[in-house]
C-alpha atoms as an extended CHARMM CRD file, in Angstrom:
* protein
*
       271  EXT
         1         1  UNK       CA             -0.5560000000       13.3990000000        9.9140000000  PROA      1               0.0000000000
         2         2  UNK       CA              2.9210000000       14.5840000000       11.3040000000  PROA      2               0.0000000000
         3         3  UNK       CA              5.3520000000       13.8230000000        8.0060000000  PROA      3               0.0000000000
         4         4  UNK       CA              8.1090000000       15.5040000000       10.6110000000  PROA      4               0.0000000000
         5         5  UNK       CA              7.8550000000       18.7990000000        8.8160000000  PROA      5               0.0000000000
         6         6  UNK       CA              4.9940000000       20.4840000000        9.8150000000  PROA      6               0.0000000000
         7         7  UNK       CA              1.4910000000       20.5210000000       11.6710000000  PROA      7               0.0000000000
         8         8  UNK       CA              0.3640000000       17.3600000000       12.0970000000  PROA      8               0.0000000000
         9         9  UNK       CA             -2.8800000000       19.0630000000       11.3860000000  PROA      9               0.0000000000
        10        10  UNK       CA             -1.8850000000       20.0920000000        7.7490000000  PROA      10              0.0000000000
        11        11  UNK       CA             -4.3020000000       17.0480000000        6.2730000000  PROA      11              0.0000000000
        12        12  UNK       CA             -5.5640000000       14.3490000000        8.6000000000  PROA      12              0.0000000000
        13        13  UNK       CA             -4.8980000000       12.2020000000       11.9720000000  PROA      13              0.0000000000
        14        14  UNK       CA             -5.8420000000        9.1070000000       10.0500000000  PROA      14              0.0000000000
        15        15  UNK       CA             -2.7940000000        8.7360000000        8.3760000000  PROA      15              0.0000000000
        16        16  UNK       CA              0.4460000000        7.8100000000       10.4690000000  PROA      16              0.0000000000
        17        17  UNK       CA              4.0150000000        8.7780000000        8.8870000000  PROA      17              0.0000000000
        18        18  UNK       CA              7.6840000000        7.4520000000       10.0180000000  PROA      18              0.0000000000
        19        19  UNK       CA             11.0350000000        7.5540000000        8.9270000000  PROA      19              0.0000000000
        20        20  UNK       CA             13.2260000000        5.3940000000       10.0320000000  PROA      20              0.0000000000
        21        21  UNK       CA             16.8160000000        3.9470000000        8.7870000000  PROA      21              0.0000000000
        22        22  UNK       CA             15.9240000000        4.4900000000        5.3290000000  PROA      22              0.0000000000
        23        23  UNK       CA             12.2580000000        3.3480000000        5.3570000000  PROA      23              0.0000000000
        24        24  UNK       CA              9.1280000000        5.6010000000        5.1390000000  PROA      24              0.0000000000
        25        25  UNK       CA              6.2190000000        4.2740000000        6.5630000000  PROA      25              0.0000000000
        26        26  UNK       CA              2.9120000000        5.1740000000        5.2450000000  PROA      26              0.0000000000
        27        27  UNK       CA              0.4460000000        3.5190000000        7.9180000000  PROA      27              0.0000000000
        28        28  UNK       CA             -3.5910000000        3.8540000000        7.2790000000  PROA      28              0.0000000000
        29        29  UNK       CA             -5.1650000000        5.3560000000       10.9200000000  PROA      29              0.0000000000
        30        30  UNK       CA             -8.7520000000        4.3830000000       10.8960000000  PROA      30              0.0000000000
        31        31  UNK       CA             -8.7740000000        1.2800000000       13.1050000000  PROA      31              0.0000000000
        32        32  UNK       CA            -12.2540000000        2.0050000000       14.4130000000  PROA      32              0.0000000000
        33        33  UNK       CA            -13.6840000000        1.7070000000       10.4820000000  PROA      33              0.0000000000
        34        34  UNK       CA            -11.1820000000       -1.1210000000        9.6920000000  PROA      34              0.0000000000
        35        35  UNK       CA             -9.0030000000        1.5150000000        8.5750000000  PROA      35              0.0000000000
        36        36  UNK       CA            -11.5800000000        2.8220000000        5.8980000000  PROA      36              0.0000000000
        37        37  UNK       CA            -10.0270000000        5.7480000000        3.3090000000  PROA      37              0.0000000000
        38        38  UNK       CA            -11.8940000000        8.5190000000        3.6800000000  PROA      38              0.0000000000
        39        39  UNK       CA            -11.5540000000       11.4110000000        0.9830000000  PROA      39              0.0000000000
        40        40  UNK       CA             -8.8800000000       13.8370000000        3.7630000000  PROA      40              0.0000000000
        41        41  UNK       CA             -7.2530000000       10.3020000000        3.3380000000  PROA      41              0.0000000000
        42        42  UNK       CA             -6.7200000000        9.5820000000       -0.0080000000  PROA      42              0.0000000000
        43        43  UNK       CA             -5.3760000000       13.5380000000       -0.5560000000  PROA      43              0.0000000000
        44        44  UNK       CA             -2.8580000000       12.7530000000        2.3500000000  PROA      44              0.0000000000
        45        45  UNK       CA             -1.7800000000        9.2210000000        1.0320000000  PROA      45              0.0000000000
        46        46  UNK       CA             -0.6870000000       11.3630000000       -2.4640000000  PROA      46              0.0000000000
        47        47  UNK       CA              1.1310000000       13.9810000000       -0.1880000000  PROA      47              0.0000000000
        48        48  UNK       CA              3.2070000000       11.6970000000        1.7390000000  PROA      48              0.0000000000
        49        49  UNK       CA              4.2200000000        9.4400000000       -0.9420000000  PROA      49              0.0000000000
        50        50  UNK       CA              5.3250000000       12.7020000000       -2.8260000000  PROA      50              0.0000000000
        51        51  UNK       CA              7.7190000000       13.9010000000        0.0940000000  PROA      51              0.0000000000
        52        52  UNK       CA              8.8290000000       10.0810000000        0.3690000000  PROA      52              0.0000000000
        53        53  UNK       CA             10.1200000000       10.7980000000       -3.3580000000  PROA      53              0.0000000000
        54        54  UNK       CA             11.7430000000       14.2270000000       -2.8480000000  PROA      54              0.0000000000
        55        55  UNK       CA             13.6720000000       12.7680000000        0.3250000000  PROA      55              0.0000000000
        56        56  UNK       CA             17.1510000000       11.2680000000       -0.7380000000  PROA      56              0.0000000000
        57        57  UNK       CA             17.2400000000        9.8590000000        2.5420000000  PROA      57              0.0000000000
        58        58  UNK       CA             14.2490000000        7.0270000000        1.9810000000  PROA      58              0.0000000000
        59        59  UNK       CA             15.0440000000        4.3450000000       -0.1800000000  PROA      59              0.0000000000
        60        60  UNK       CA             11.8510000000        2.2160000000        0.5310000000  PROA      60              0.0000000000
        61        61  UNK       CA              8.2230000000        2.6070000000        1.4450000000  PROA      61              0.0000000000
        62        62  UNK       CA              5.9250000000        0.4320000000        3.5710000000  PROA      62              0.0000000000
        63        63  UNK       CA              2.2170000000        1.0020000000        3.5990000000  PROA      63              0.0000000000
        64        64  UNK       CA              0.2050000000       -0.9900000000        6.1730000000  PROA      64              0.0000000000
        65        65  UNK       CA             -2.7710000000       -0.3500000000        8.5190000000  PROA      65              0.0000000000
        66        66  UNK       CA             -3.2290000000        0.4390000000       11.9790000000  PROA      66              0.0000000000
        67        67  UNK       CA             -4.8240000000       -2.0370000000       14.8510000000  PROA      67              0.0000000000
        68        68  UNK       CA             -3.9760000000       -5.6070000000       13.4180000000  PROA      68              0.0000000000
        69        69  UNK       CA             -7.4700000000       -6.4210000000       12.0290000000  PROA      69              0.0000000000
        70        70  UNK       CA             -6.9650000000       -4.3620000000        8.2740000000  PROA      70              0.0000000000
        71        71  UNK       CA             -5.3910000000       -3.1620000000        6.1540000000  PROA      71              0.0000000000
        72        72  UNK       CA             -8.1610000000       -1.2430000000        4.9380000000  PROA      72              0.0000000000
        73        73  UNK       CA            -11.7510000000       -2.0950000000        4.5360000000  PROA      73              0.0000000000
        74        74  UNK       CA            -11.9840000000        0.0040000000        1.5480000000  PROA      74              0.0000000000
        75        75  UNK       CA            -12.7890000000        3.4690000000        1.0720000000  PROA      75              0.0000000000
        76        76  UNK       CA            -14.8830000000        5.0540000000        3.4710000000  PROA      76              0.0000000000
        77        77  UNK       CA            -18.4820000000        4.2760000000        2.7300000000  PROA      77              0.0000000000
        78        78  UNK       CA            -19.9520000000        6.4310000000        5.3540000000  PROA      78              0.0000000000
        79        79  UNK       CA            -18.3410000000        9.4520000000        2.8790000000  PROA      79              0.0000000000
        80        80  UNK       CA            -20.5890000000        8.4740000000       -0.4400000000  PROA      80              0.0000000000
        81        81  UNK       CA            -23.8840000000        9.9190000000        0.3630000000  PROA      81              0.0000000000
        82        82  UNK       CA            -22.2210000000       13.5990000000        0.9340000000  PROA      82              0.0000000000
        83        83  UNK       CA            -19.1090000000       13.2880000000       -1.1130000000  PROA      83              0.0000000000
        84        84  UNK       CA            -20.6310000000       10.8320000000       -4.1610000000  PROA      84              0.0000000000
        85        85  UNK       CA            -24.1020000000       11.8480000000       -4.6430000000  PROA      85              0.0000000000
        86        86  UNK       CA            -23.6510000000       13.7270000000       -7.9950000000  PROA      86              0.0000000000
        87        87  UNK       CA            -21.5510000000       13.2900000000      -11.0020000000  PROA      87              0.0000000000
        88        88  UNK       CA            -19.2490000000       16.0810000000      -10.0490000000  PROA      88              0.0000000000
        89        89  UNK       CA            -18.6980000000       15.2240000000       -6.2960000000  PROA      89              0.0000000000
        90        90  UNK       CA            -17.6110000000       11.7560000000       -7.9310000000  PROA      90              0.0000000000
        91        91  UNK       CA            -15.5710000000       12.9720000000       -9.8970000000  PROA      91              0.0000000000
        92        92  UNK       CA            -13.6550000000       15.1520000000       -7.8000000000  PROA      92              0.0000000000
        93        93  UNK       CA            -13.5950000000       12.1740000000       -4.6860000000  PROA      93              0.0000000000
        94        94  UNK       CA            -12.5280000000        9.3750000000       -7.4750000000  PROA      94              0.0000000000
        95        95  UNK       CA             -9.6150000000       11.7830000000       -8.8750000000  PROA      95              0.0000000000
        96        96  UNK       CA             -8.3100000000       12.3090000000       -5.4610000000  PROA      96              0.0000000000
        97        97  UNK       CA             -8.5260000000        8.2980000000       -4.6950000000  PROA      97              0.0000000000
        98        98  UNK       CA             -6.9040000000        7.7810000000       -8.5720000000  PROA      98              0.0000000000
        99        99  UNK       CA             -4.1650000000       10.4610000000       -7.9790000000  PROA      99              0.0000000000
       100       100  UNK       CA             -3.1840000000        8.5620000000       -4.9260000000  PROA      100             0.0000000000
       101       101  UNK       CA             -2.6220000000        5.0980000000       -6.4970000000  PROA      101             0.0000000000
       102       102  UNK       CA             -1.6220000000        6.4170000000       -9.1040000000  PROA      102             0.0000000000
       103       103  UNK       CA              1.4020000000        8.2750000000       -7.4700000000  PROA      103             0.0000000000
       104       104  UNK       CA              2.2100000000        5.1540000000       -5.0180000000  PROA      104             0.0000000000
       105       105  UNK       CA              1.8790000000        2.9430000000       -8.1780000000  PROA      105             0.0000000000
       106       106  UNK       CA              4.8760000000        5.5600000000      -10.0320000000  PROA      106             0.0000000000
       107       107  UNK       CA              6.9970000000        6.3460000000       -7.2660000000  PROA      107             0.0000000000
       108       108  UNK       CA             10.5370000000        5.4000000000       -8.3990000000  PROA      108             0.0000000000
       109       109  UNK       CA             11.3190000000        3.8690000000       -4.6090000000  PROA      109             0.0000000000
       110       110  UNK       CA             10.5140000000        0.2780000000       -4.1440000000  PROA      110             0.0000000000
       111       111  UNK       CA              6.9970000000       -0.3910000000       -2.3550000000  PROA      111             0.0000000000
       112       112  UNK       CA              5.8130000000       -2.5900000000       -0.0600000000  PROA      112             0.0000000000
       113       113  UNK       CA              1.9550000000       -3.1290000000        1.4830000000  PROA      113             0.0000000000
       114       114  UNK       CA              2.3530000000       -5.2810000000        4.8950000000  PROA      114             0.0000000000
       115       115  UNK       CA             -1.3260000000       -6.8160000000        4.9060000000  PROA      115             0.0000000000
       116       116  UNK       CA             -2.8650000000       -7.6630000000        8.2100000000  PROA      116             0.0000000000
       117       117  UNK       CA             -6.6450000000       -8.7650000000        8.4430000000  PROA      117             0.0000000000
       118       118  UNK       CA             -9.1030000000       -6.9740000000        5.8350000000  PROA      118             0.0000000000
       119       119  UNK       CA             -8.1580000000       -6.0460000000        2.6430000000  PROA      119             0.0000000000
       120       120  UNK       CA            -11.1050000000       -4.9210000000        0.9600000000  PROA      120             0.0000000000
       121       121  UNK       CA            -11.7400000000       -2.5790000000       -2.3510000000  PROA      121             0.0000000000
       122       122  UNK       CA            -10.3500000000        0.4830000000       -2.2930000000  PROA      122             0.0000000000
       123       123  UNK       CA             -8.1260000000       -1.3360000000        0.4190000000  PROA      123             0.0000000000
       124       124  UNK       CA             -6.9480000000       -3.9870000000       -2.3600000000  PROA      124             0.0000000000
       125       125  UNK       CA             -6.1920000000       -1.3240000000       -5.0680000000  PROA      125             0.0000000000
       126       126  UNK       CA             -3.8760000000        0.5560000000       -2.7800000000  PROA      126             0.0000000000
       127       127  UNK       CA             -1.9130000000       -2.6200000000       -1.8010000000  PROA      127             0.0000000000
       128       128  UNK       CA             -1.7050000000       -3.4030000000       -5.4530000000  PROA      128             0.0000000000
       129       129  UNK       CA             -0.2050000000       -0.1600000000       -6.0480000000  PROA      129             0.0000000000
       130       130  UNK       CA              2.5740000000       -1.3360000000       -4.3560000000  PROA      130             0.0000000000
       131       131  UNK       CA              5.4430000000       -3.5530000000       -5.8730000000  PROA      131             0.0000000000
       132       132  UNK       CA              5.3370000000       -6.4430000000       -3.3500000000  PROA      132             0.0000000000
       133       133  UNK       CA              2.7980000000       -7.3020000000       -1.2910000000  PROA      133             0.0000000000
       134       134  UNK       CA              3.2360000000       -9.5640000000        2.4260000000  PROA      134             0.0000000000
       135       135  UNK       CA              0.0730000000      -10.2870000000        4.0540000000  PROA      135             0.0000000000
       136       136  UNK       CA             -0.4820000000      -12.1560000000        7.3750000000  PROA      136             0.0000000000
       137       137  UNK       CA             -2.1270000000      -15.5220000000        6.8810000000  PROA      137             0.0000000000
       138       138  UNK       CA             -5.6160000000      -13.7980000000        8.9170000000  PROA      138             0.0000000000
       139       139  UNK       CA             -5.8140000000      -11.7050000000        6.2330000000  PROA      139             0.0000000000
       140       140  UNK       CA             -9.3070000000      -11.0440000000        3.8730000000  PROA      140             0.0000000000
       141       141  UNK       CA             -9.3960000000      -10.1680000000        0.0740000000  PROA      141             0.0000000000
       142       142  UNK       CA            -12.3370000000       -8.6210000000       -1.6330000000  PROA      142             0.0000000000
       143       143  UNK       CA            -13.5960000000       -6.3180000000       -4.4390000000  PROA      143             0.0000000000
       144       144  UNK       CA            -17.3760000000       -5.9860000000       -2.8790000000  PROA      144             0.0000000000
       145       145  UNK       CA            -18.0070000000       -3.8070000000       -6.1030000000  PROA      145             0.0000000000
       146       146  UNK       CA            -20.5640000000       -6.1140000000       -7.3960000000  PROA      146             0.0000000000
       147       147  UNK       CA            -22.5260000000       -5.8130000000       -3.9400000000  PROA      147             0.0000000000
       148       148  UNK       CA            -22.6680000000       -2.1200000000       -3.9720000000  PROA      148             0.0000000000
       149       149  UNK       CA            -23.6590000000       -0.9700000000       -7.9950000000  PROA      149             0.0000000000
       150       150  UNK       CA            -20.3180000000        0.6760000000       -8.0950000000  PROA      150             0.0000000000
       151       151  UNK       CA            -18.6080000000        1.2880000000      -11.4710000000  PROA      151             0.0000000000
       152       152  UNK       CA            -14.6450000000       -0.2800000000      -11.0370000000  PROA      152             0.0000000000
       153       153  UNK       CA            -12.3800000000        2.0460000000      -13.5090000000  PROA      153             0.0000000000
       154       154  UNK       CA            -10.0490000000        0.7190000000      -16.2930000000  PROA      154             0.0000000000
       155       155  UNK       CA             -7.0500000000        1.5150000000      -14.0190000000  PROA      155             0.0000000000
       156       156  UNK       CA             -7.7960000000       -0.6560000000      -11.2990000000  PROA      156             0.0000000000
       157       157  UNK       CA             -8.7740000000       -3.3450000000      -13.0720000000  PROA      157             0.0000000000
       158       158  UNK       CA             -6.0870000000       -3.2760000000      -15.8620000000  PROA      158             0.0000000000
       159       159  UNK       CA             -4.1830000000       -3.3450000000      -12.2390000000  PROA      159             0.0000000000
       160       160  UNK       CA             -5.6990000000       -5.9790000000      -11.4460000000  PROA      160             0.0000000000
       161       161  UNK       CA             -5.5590000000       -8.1600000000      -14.6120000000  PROA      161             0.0000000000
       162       162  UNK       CA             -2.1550000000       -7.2780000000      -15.2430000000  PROA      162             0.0000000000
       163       163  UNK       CA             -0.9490000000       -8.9820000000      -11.8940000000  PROA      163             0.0000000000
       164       164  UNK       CA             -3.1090000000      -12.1910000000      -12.1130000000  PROA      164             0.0000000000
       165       165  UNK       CA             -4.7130000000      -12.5420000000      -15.3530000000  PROA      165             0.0000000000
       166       166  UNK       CA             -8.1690000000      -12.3920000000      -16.9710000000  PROA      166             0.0000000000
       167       167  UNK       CA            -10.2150000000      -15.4520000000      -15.5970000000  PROA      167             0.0000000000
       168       168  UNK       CA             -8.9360000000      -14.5060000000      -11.5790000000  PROA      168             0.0000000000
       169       169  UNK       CA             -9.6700000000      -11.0550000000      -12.0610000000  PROA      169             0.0000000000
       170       170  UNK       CA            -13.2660000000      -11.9210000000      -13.5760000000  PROA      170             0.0000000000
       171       171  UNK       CA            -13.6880000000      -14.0620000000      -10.4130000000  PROA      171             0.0000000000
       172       172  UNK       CA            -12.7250000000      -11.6440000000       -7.9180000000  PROA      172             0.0000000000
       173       173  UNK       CA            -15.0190000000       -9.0010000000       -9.1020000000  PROA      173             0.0000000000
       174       174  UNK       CA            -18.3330000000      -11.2360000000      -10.5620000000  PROA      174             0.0000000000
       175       175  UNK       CA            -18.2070000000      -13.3670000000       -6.8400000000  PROA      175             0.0000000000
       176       176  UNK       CA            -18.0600000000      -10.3150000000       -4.8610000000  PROA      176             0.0000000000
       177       177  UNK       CA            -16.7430000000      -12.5910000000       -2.2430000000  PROA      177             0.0000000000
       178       178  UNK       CA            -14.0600000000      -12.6290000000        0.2960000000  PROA      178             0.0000000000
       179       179  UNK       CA            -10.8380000000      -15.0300000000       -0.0240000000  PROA      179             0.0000000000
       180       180  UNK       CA             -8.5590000000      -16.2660000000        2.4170000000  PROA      180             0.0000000000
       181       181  UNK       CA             -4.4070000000      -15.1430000000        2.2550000000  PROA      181             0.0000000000
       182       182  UNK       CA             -3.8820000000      -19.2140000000        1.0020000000  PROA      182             0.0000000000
       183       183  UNK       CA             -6.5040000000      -18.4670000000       -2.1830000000  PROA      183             0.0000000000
       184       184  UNK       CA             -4.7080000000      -14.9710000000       -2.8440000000  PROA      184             0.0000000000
       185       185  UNK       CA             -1.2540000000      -16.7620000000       -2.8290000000  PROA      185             0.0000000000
       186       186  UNK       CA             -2.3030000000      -19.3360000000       -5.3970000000  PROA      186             0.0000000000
       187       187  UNK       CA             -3.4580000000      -16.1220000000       -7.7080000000  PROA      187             0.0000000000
       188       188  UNK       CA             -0.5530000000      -14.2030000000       -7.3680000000  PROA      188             0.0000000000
       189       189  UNK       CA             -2.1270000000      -11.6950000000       -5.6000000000  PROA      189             0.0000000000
       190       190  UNK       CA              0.6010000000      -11.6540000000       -2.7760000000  PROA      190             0.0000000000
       191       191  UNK       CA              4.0000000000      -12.6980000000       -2.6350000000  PROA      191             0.0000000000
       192       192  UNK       CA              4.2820000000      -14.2770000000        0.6310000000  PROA      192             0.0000000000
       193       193  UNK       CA              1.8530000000      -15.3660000000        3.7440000000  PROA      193             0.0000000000
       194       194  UNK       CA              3.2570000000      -15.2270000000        6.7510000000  PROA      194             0.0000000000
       195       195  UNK       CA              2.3350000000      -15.8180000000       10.6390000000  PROA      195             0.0000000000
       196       196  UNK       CA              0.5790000000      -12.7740000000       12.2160000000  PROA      196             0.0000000000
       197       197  UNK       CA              3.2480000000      -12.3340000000       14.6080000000  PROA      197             0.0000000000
       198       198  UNK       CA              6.4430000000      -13.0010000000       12.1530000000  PROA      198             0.0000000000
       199       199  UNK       CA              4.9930000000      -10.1440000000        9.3340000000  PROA      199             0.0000000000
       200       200  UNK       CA              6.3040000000       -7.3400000000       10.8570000000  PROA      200             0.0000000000
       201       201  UNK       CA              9.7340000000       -8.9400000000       11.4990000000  PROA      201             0.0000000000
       202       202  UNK       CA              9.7160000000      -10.5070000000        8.0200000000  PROA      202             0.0000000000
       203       203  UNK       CA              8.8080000000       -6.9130000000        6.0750000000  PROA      203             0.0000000000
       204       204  UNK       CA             11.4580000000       -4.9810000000        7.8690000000  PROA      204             0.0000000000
       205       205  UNK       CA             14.4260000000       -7.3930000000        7.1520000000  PROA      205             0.0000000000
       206       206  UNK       CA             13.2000000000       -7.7030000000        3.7320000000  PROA      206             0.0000000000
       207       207  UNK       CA             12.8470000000       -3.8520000000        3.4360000000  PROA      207             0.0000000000
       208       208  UNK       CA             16.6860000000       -3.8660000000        4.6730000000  PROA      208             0.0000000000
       209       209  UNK       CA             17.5980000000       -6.4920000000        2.1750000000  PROA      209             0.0000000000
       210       210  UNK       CA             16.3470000000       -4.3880000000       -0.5240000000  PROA      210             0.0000000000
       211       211  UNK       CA             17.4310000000       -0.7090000000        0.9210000000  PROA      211             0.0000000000
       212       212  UNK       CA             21.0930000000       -2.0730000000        0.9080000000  PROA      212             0.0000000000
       213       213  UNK       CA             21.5650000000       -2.8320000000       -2.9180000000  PROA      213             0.0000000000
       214       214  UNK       CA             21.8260000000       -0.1960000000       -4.9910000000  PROA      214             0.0000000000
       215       215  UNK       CA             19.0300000000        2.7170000000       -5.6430000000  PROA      215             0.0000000000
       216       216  UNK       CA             19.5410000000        3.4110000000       -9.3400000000  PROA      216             0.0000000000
       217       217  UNK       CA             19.4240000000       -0.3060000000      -10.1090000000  PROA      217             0.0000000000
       218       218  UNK       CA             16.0810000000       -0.5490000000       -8.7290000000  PROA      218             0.0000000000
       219       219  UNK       CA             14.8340000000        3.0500000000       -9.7090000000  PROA      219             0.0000000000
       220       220  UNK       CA             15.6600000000        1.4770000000      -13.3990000000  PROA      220             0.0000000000
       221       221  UNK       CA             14.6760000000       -2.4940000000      -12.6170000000  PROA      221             0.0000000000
       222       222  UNK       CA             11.3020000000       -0.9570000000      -11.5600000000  PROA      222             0.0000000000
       223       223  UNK       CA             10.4300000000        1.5260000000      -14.4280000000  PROA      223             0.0000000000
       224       224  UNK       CA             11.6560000000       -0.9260000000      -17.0060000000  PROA      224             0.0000000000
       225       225  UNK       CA              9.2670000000       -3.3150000000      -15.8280000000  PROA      225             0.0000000000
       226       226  UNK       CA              6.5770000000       -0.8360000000      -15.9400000000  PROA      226             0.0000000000
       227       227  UNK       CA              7.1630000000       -0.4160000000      -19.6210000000  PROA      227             0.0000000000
       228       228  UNK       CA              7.0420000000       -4.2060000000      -20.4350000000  PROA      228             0.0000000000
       229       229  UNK       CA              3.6120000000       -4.0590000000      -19.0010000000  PROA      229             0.0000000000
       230       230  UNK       CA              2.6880000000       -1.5340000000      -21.4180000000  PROA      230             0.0000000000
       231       231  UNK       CA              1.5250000000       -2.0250000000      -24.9610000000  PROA      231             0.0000000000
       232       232  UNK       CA              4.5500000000       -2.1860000000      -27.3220000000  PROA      232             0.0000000000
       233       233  UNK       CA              3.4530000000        0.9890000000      -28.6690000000  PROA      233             0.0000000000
       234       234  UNK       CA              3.0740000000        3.0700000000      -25.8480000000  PROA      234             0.0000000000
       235       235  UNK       CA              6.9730000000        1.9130000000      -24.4560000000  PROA      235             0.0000000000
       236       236  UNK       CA              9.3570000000        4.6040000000      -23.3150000000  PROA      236             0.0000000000
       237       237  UNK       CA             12.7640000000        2.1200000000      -24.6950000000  PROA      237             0.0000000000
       238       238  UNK       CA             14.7300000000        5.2700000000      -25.1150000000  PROA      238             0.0000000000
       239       239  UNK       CA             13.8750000000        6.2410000000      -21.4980000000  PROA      239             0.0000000000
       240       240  UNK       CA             14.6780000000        2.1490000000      -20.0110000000  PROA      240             0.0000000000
       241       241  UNK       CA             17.9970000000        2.4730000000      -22.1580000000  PROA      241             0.0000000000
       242       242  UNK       CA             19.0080000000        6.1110000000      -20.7250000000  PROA      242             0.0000000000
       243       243  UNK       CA             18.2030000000        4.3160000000      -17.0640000000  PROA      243             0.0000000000
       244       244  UNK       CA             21.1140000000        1.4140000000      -17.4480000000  PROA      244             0.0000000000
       245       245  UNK       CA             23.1450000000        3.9680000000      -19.2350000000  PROA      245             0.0000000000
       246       246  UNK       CA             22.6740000000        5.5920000000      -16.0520000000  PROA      246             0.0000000000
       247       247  UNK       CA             23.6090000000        2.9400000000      -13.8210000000  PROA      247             0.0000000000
       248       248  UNK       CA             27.0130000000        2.0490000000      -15.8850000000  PROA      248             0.0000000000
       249       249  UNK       CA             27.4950000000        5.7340000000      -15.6760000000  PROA      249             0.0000000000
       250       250  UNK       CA             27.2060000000        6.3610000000      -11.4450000000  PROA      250             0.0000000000
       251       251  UNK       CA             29.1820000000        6.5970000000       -8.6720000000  PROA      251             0.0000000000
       252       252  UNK       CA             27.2430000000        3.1810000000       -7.0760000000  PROA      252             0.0000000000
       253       253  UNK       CA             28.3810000000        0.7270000000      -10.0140000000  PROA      253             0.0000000000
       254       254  UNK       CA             32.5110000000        1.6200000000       -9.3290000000  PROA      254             0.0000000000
       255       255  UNK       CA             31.6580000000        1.3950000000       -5.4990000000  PROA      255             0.0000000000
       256       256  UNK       CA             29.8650000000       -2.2910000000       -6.0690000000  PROA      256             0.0000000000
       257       257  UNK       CA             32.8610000000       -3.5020000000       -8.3100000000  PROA      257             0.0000000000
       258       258  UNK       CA             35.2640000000       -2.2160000000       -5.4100000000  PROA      258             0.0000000000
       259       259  UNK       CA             33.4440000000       -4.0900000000       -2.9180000000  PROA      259             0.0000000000
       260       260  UNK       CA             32.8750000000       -7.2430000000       -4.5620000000  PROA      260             0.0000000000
       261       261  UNK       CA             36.6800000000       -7.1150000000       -5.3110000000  PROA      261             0.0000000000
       262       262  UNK       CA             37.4590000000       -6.2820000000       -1.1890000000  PROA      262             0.0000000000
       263       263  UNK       CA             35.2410000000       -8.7920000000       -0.3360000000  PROA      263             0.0000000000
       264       264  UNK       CA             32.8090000000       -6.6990000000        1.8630000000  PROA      264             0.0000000000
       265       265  UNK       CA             29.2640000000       -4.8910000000        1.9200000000  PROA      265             0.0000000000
       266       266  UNK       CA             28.7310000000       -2.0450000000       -0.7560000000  PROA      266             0.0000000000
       267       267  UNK       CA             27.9850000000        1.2180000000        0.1990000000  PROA      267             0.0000000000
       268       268  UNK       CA             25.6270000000        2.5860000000       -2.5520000000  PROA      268             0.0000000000
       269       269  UNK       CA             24.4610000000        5.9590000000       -2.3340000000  PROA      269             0.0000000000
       270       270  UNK       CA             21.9930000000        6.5760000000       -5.3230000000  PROA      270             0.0000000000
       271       271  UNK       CA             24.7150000000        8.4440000000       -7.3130000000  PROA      271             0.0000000000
């Protein structure tokens, strides 16, 4: 992994890391196993979102996998028999898988998971982690769960019920069975299918479209959305109020009146 700070043997070599104009790219390295997350994986995925976070410089994030035929298979099988054999090496491999998608799912930076070919279990949950999701009209869906006697957790289903409702999620995990990007459209799973060789074009001028407006609206357009999903009880309103409060407040909202009154392209800067 080589995060531009460091070894690049720190974690893994399954995980590839850019920054570029803005963007940090997040892209699974596994091709040979369909891009498979193996446990060094899943502890990388949580440490490069985190430095994505702490760097004022990225404003977006793209996860995607390697090679053109996945984005990940799933997690990596060929792990389970030596990392998943007892209750306690379970519980330390699914805590590091959960405290990945659970901080890709949090991060305040918009996400996006550029889906080529296979995108399978543990593969699926990661891309739904993510706040948009562009897939490649070769790509796979899947929740095998069913196949394998695995137990799916409350989190990746409520996930998973939350984006496309009760009855789809109930089909997707009692079929067991693989859908094409047209059937995973029609759910909701993904927001747009796209040619294999216009995805990568498509994701990075969308990435630009949403890296030029401005940070803190997003940051608080993203979090307050969050909350809606929640139970009325458990809503942080204080916290969605003190997040517009914030926006009126900055630097960016005086700099976007200015522009619109010049007639020309805001410069927003997160403050």
């Amino acid at each position: 992994m080589n995060t531009g700070s460091g070894s690049s043997e720190e974690i893994t070599e399954k995980l590839i890391v850019k920054k570029r104009e803005g963007v940090g790219y997040l892209i699974l390295n596994q091709p040979e196993k369909h891009n498979a997350i193996s446990y060094e994986m899943w502890l990388g995925i949580a440490r490069v979102i985190g430095d994505f976070e702490t760097d004022d410089d990225i404003r977006g994030i793209v996860v995607s996998g390697e090679g053109g035929a996945a984005f990940s298979s799933g997690a990596d099988i060929s792990q389970f028999e030596r990392q998943r054999q007892s209750a306690e090496n379970i519980q330390v491999y699914d805590g590091a898988a959960a405290r990945a998608q659970d901080i890709l799912t949090k991060v305040p930076k918009p996400t996006i998971a550029k889906i080529a070919g296979y995108c399978i279990g543990g593969g699926l949950a990661t891309a739904l982690c993510c706040d948009l999701r562009f897939a490649s009209d070769n790509s796979k869906f899947g929740i095998p769960a069913a196949k394998l006697g695995l137990g799916y957790g409350y989190g990746g289903l409520n996930a998973l019920v939350q984006l496309i409702g009760p009855s789809r999620a109930k089909e997707i995990m009692f079929t067991a069975r693989q859908f094409d990007a047209t059937e995973a459209y029609e759910m909701g799973l993904v927001n747009r299918v796209l040619k294999i060789d216009e995805l990568d074009g498509f994701v990075n001028e969308y990435m630009e479209v949403i890296t030029g407006n401005a940070p803190l609206t997003i940051k608080a357009c993203k979090r307050i959305i969050d909350e809606i999903g929640k139970d009325p009880e458990e809503r942080e309103i204080v916290l969605c109020q003190r997040l517009v409060e914030g926006c009126f407040a900055s630097e960016d909202y005086k700099e976007g009146r200015r522009a619109f009154m010049e007639k020309r392209k805001p410069r927003f800067r997160g403050r």
